[in-house]
N, C-alpha and C positions, 0 to 999 in steps of 0.2 A: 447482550442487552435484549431485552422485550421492546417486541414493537407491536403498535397497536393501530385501530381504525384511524383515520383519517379525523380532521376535527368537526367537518360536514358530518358523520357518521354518528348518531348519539349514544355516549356513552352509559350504562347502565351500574345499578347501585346495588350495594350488598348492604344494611342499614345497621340495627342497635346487637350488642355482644354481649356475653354472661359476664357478670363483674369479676373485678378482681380485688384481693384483699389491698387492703392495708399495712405496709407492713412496717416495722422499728427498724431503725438503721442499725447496722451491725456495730458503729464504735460505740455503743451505748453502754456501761458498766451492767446496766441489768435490763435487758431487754423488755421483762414485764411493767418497767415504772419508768414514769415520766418525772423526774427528780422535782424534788420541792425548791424554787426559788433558781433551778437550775437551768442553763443551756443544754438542752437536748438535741438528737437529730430523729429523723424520721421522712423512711422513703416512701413514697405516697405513688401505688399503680393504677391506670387507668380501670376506672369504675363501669365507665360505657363511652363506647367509641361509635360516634352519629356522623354518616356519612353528610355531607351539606350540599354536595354538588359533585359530579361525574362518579367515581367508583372505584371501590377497591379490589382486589383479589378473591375476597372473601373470608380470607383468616380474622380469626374473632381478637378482642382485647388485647388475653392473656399472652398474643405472641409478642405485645410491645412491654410486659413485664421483667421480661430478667434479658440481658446481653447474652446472646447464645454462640454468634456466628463472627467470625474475621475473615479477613481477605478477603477471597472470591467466593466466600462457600454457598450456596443455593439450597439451602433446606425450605422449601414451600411455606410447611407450616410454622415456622419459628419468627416470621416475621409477616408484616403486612407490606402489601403491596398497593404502591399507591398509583391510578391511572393519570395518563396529561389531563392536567384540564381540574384535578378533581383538588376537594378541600373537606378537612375533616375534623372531628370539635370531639376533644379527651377529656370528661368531666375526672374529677378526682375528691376527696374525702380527706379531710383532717382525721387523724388518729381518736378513739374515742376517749374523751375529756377534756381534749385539746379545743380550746377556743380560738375567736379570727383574733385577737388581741395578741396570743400567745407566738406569734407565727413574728421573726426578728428576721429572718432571712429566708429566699427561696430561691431554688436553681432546677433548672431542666437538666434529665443528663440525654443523650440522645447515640443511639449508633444508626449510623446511614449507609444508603448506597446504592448511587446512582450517579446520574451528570453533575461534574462539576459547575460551580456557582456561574462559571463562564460560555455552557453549554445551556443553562436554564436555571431558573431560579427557584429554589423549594423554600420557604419561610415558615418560623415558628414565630405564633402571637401567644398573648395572652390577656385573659378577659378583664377587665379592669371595671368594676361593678360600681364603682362612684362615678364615671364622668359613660358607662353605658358603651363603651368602644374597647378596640384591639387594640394592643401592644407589643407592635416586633420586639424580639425578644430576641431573635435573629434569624440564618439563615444557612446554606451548605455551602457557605464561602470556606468550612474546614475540610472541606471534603476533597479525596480523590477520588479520580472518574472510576466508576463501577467498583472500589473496592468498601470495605465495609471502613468505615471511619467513626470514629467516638469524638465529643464533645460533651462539655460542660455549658449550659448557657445561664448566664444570672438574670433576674430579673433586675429591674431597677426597684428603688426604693421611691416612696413608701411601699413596704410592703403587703399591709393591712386591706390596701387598696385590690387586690387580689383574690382576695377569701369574703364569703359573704355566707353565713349559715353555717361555715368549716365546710364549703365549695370553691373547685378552683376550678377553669377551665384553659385549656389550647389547643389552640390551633395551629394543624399543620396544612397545609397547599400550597398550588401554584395559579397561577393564570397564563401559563404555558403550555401548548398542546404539544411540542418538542416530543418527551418524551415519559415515562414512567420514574418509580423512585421506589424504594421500599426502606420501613424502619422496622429494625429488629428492638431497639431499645428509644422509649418514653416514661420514663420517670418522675416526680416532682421530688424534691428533695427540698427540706423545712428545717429550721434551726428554730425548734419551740423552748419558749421561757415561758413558766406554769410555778402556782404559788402553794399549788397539793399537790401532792402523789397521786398519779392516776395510773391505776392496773391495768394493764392491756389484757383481756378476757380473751386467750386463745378458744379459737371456733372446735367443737365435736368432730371427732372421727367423719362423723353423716355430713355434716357442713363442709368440711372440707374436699371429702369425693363428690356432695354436690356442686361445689363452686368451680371445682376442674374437671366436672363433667365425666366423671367414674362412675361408673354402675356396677362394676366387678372389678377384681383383680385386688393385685397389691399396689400401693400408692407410698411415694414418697417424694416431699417437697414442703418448703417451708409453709408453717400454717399463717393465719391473718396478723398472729408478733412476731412472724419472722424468725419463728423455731421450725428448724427442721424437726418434720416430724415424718412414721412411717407406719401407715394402715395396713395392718398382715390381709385384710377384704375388705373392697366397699361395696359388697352384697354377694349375689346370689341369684345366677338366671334362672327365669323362669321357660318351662313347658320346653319344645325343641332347641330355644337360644341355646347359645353357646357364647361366654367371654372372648371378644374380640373378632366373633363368628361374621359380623353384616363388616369387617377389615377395618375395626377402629380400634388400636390395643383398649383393653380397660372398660368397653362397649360393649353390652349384651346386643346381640344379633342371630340372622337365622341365615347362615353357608348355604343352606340349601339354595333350593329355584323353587318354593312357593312364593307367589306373589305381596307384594305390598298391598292391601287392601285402597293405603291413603295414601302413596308411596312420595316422601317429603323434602327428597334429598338435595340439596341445595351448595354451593362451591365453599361457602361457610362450613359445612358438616363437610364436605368430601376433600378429601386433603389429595386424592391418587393414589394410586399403587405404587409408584418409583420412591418419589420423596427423593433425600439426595445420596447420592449414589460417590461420593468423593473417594470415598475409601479406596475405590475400582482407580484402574489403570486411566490415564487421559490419552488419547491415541488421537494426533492432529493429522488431518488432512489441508492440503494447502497447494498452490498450483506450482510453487518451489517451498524450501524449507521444511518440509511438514513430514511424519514419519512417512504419507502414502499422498499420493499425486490424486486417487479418484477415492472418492465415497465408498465404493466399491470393496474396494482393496482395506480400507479403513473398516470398514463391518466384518469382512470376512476372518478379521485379525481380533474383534472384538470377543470377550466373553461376559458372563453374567456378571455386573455390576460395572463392567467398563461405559468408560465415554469417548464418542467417538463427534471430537470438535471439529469442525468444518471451516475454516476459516474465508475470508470473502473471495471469492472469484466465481466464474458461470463454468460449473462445469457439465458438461455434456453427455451424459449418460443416465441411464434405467438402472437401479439400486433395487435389491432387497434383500432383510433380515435372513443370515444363513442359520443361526440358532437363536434358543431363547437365553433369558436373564432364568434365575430363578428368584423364590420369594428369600433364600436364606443369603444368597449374595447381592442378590440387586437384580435393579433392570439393565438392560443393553439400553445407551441412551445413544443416537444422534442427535446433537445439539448444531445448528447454526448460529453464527456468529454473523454480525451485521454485514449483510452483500453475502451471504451463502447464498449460489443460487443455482439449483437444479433443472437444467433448462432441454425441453424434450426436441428443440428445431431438426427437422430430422428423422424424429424417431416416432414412433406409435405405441400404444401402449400405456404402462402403468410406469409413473413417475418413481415413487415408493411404494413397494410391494413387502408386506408383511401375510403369509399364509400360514396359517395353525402355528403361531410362535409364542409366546408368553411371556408378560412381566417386559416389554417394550415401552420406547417412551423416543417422539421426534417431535424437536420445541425449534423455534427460530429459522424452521427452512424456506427459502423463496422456492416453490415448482411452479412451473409455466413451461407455455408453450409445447403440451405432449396434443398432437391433431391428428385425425386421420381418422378411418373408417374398419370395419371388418374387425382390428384388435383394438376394442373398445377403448379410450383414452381416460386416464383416471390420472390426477394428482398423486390422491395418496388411496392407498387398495390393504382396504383388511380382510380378512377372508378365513373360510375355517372354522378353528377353535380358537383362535386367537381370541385371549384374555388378560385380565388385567393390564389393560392400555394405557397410556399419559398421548395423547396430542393434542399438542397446548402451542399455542402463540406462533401458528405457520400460515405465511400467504401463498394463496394458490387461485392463478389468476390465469387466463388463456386455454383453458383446456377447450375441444373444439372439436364435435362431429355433429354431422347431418344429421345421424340414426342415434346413436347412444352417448350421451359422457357424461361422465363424474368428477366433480372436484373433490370429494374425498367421502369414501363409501366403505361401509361397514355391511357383509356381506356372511352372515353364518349359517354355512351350509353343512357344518357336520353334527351328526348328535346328539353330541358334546357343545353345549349351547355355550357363543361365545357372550363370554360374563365382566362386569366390572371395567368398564370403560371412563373415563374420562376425555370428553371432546370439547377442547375450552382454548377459547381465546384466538379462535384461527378468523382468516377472512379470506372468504371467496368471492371474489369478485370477477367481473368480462371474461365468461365463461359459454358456448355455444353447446348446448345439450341434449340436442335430438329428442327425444321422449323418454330422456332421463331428468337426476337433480342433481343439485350443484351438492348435497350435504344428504347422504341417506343412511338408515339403518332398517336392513333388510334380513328377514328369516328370521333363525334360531336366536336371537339376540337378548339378553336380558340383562337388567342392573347398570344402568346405562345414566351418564349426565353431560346433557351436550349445554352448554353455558357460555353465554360472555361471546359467542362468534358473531361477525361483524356479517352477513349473507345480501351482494346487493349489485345490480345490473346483471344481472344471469335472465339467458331467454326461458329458462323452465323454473320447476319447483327447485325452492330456496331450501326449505329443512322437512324430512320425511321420513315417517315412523313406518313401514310395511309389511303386510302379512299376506299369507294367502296366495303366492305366485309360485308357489312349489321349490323355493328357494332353500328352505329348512324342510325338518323330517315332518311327514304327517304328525300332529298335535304337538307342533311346538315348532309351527311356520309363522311368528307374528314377534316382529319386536316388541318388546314388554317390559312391565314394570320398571320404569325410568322417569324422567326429569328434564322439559324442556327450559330453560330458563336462562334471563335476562339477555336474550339474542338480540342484536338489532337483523331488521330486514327489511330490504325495501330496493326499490323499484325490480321488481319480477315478473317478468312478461312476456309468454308464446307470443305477441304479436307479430313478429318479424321471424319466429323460429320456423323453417321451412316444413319439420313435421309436423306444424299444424295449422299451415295453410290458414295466418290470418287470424284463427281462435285465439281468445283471450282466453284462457283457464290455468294458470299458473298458479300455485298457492305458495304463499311467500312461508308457514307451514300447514304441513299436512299430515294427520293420521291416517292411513290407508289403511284399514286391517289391524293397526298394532292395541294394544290391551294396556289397561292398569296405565296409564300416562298424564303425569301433571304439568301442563302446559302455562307457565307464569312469568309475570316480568319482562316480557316481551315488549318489544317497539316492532311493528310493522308496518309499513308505510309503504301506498304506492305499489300495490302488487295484481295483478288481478284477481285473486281472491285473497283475503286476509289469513285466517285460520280457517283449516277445513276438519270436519272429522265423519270418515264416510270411509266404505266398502267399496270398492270397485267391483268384487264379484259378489254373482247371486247366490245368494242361502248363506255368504259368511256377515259375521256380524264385528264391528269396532264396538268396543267395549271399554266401561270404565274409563271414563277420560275427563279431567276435570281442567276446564279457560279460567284462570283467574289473574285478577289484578293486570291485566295488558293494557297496554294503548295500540290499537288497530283504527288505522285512519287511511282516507280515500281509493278504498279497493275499487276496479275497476266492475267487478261483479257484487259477490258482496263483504261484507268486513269479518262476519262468523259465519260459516256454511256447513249443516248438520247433516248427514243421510245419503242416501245413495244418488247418482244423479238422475238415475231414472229409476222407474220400480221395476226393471228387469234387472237391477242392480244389487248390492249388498245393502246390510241394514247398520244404524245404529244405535248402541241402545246403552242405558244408563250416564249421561252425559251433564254435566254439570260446568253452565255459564254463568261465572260470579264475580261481581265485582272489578266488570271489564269496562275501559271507556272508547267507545267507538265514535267515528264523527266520520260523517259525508262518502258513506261508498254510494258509486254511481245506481247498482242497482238496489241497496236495500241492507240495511245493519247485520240483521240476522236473515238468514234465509235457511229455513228447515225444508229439506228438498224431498225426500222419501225414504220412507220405512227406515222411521227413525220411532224408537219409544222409550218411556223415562226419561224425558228430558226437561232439567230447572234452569229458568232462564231469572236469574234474582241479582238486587244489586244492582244494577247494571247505567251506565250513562249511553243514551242511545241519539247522539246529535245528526239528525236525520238532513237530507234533502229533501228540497219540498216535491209533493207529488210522489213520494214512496209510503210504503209500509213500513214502519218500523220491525215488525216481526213478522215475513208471511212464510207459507206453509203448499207441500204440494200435495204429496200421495201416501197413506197408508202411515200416520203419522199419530200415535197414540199417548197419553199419556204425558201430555206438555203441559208444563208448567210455567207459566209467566206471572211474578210478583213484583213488585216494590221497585221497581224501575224508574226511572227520570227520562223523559221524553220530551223532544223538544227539534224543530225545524221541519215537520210535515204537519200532521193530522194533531189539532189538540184536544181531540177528546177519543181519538182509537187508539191501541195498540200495534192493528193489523189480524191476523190471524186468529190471535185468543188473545184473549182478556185478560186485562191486569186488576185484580181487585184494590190496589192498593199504588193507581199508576200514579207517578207527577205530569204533567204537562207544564215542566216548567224552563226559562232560562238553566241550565246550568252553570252559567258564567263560568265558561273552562279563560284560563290566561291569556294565552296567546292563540288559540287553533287557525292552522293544523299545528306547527310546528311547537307549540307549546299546550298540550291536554290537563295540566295540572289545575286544581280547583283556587279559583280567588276566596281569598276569607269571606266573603259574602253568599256563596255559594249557596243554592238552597241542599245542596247535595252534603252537606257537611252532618253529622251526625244523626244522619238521615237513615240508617241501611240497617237490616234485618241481621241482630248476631248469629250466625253460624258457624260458631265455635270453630274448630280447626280444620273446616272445609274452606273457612275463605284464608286461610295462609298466613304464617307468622308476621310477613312484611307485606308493606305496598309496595308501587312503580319502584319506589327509589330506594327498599329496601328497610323503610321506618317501619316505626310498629304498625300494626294493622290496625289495632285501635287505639287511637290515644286518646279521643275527649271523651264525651257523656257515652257515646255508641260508635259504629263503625260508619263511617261515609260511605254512602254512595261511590260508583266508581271506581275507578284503580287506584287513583291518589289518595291518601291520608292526612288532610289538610292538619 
């Protein structure tokens, strides 16, 4: 089972998905017509899948279309992952000709799997457009725990009552923070009676690789009437791309290491390098019963596409990866199972050690308790060339030095830049750091998406991008081209950390050095700086980095902090703050420190303390841009710094702040905000479209 933050913790949102067809049910004598005066059927796939509240996995629609998975199987992308807490709304589409009159019966089909009904409750509703409310439809009272389970659910009749335009909607969630749940299958299924023949108009070869997201390759799979059909190419890359090259089969991409200009990559788009690996051997460890007594013993027995199951007990020893997976058998997985827990009391050092190994993947581990000084203490230790990673869904809590420690660090030090990472779903928490971080990526590092971690009571920096400390090879020492996004972080603070005597300068995250990095979706709270982006050495530059769409509230310094800390320091330059909502850092929202140039500050909600500057500025500072901002709780007619030609001084009426930054419908911030086409980002905070009314809002949120 996946486990996840705590319900204190705010959980973060993945939003709207590419649609799905339509399609004719298979008993139908002729799948192109809807018979004259006759009972027909028709399966009907989610059209767009709108997160409402807490969050998903990130898998789009299309994985609640077809029943793929039984038993225990874990294939990532084949289904959606639903988090505690969260709820989510399936639109769907009558068949074209098909009217709401026409529609005599309806049924959900559904495949599940998660906690049984008596361990927590998942419910299906559905939208009932005459009286404006929900209709349990039911729930996972058919379910066994954790295995994949099918169901049929009926609606009640009237059924008319359900369709309005030939729309239908459901809803699936909980109001339990217990635990997670995933569906692999959400269907509508319709018995339409129709007084014409109506043609079902199979979609174009181009439509159909559009709508499943094919830009190359061969394709096969049922079209929008539910004829298998099979495109010998759905195009043609262009310039260095390569078919399947950026690791998405049927995806033009570039294998290489030149950088992403806009680099976009998000837990929606990035599915991993493992994916599921079932085929391989299961090799359990366990403290009786199990093939191997230690982790240890269990890895050392593993090979490429094996898994190596942990079952619950503390067991006490330092692991690490003796070969790789490769790409044509699989990854090497350790998986923990609920109460795995690798516990260092005793020991020094590195919890999980993985050095130059490949095609690796460690989901469900508890590490704690690795302390001590001289052999650095680390959770989890990647290092090398180690690439194509999965570490997804592990706590790591306790790790403990004066001088240095890491709760899990990504460290590439060989030539061979380590590539293709997935760092998603973990939480590190009460962790003691010396004048390290709790979550870094350091040196040669590139193609990187750290997502969804929970980062919070740690005395140093929370998440950290770095370059420039001789850690990788001359020109290619800077994490790069990656993806920080929908992190929660909060409370992060040197104050009580004995390396710094008292100093508050923690950044809940930080770019040090690293290049090409889109920083979004983010909640940080509570840290002594919010988001930082800045050089620690002279003459290197942090480059290319674009804040967008965050909630960063009550940093102890300030909430954005641009530049080096002093002008004997490094610089930063091209940097792009948009459409972030900030509220009440102690010293100052934005703070551009020095030798910082190119930098747009637009968009933005800036909920000030009174007696600050909204934007101020130190040394050597060029080329800044401040537009179209909302300002509000200091100065109503400055900025600070530079000028906004186009500022508001107004209320923003956010909901609830701090702990609630979202816009009330009255907002003056609502369709307020300067289009910036694909620099301000597909989604808002919670993952919805980025624009949906007249223009873009102000802010993170998308009223």
């Amino acid at each position: 089972m996946h486990r996840y933050a705590p319900p204190g913790a705010l959980l973060l949102a993945v939003g709207l998905f590419p649609a799905c067809a339509t399609q004719s049910g298979s008993d139908e004598p002729d799948s192109d017509t809807l018979g004259a005066g006759l009972a027909s059927s028709a399966t009907m796939t989610c059209s767009k899948l709108t997160v409402l509240k807490g969050s998903t996995g990130g898998q789009g629609a299309a994985a609640l279309a077809t029943k793929d998975l039984s038993g225990t199987a874990d294939t990532w992308s084949k289904y959606v992952e639903f988090n505690p807490g969260s709820q989510a709304q399936c639109e769907y589409a009558l068949p074209a000709g098909a009217s709401d009159a026409d529609v005599s019966a309806l049924s959900l089909s559904v495949n599940y799997r998660g906690p049984t009904k008596a361990e927590m409750l998942w419910t299906f509703d559905a939208w009932d457009f005459s009286t404006s409310t929900w209709v349990k439809i039911g729930d996972n009272a058919f379910a066994s725990s954790w295995t994949w389970s099918t169901a049929t659910l009926a609606l009640p009749a009237p059924h008319a009552r359900f369709v309005s335009g030939g729309k239908l909607k459901i809803r699936y969630g909980t109001t339990s923070n217990a635990d997670a749940s995933d569906v692999d299958l959400l269907v509508l299924n319709a018995t339409l009676t129709s007084g014409s023949p109506t043609k079902c108009v199979p979609e174009t070869d181009a439509q159909l690789c559009s709508r499943l997201a094919r830009s190359c390759g061969p394709l096969s799979a049922n079209d929008s009437c539910g004829n298998p059909r099979t495109v010998a190419s759905c195009g043609t890359c262009s310039g260095t791309q390569t078919c399947g090259g950026g690791g998405s089969s049927g995806v033009c991409g570039d294998a290489g290491s030149t950088p992403d200009p806009d680099p976009d990559p998000t837990p929606s788009s990035v599915a991993g390098a493992c994916g599921d690996r079932s085929s391989g051997r299961t090799i359990t460890v366990a403290p009786s019963g199990g093939d191997h007594r230690t982790i240890q013993a269990g890895l050392n027995a593993a090979a490429a596409g094996d898994t190596v199951v942990v079952k619950a007990g503390t067991y006490n020893e330092k692991v690490s990866f003796s070969r790789s997976g490769t790409a044509a058998a699989g990854c090497i997985t350790l998986k923990g199972e609920a109460g795995a827990i690798l516990d260092g009391t005793g020991k020094s050092g590195v919890g999980i050690d993985i050095s130059s190994k490949n095609y690796i993947k460690v989901t469900g581990m508890t590490v704690q308790n690795f302390k001590g000084s001289g052999d650095t203490p680390m959770g989890i230790s990647v290092s090398g060339s180690s690439s194509f990673l999965e570490i997804r869904n592990n706590l790591v809590h306790h790790i403990e030095s004066s001088e240095d420690a890491h709760g899990i660090a990504f460290y590439g030090t060989s030539a061979t830049p380590m590539t293709d990472l997935l760092i998603d779903g973990n939480e590190i928490r009460n962790c003691k750091l010396g004048s390290s971080e709790a979550m870094v990526l350091n040196g040669n590092v590139t193609k990187f998406v750290v997502s969804r971690n929970t980062v919070h009571d740690n005395d140093n920096i929370g998440i950290d991008f770095i370059g420039f400390e001789g850690t990788g090879p001359s020109g290619s020492d800077q994490a790069r081209d990656g993806v920080c996004v929908d992190n929660v972080v909060y409370n992060i603070s040197s104050a009580e950390n004995p390396a710094y005597d008292g100093e508050r300068s923690a950044d809940g995250i930080y770019v040090d050095g690293g290049r090409d990095i889109v920083i979004e979706r983010n909640k940080v709270d509570t840290s002594d700086i919010g988001i930082e982006i800045a050089s620690e050495h002279a003459g290197k530059t942090t480059s290319n980095i674009t804040v967008r769409n965050n909630f960063v509230s009550r940093s102890y310094q300030g909430n954005i902090m641009i530049g080096g800390y002093a002008t004997n320091r490094g610089n930063a330059a091209d940097i792009a703050v948009l459409n972030n909502t900030l509220y009440q850092a102690a010293g100052g929202e934005i703070i551009i420190q020095n030798n910082s140039s190119g930098v747009l500050i637009q968009n933005n909600i800036l909920r000030a303390t009174s007696g600050n500057d909204y934007v101020s500025s130190g040394s050597n500072n060029r080329n800044v841009t401040v537009d179209n901002n909302i300002f509000f709780g200091a100065s109503r007619s400055s900025a600070g710094a530079f000028s906004d030609p186009h500022a508001r001084f107004v209320d923003p009426l956010l909901v609830g702040p701090p702990s609630d930054l979202h816009l009330t419908s009255g907002s003056p911030a609502v369709d307020a905000g300067v289009d910036l086409g694909s620099r301000s980002g597909a989604t808002d905070i919670d993952g919805g479209a980025r624009t949906s009314g007249a223009r873009i809002d102000i802010g993170a949120d998308e009223r």
